[in-house]
C-alpha positions, 0 to 999 in steps of 0.5 A, a space after each residue: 088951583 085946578 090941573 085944567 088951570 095949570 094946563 092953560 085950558 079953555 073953560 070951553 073944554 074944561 067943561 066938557 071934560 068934567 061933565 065926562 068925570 075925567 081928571 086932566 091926569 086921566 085925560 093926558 093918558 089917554 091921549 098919550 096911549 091914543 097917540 101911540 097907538 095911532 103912530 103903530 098903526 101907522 107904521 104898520 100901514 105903511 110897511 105893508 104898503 111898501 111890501 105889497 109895491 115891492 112884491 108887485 115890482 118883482 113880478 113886473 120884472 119876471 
């Protein structure tokens, strides 16, 4: 039995992903890393934004 079987995969994507020459545990990875990396960049976003309101804010009040 193939990991794509297991996972409930579409022969759609099966496919796609084995024309690529990626494993299914290779392909998790990846979209484990990705997903982090976007969630860091994220945050990191959104904490600048805060700053730059709160800096913005404190000069309105002066």
């Amino acid at each position: 039995m193939d990991l794509w079987e297991k996972f409930g995969m579409s022969e759609e994507l099966t496919s796609l992903w084995q024309e690529l020459g990626i494993s299914a545990g290779t392909a998790i990875v990846v979209l484990i890393a990705l997903y982090f990396v976007i969630k860091w960049a994220v945050k990191n976003g959104i904490m600048e934004a805060c700053k730059k309101i709160e800096d913005k804010n404190m000069w309105k009040e002066k």
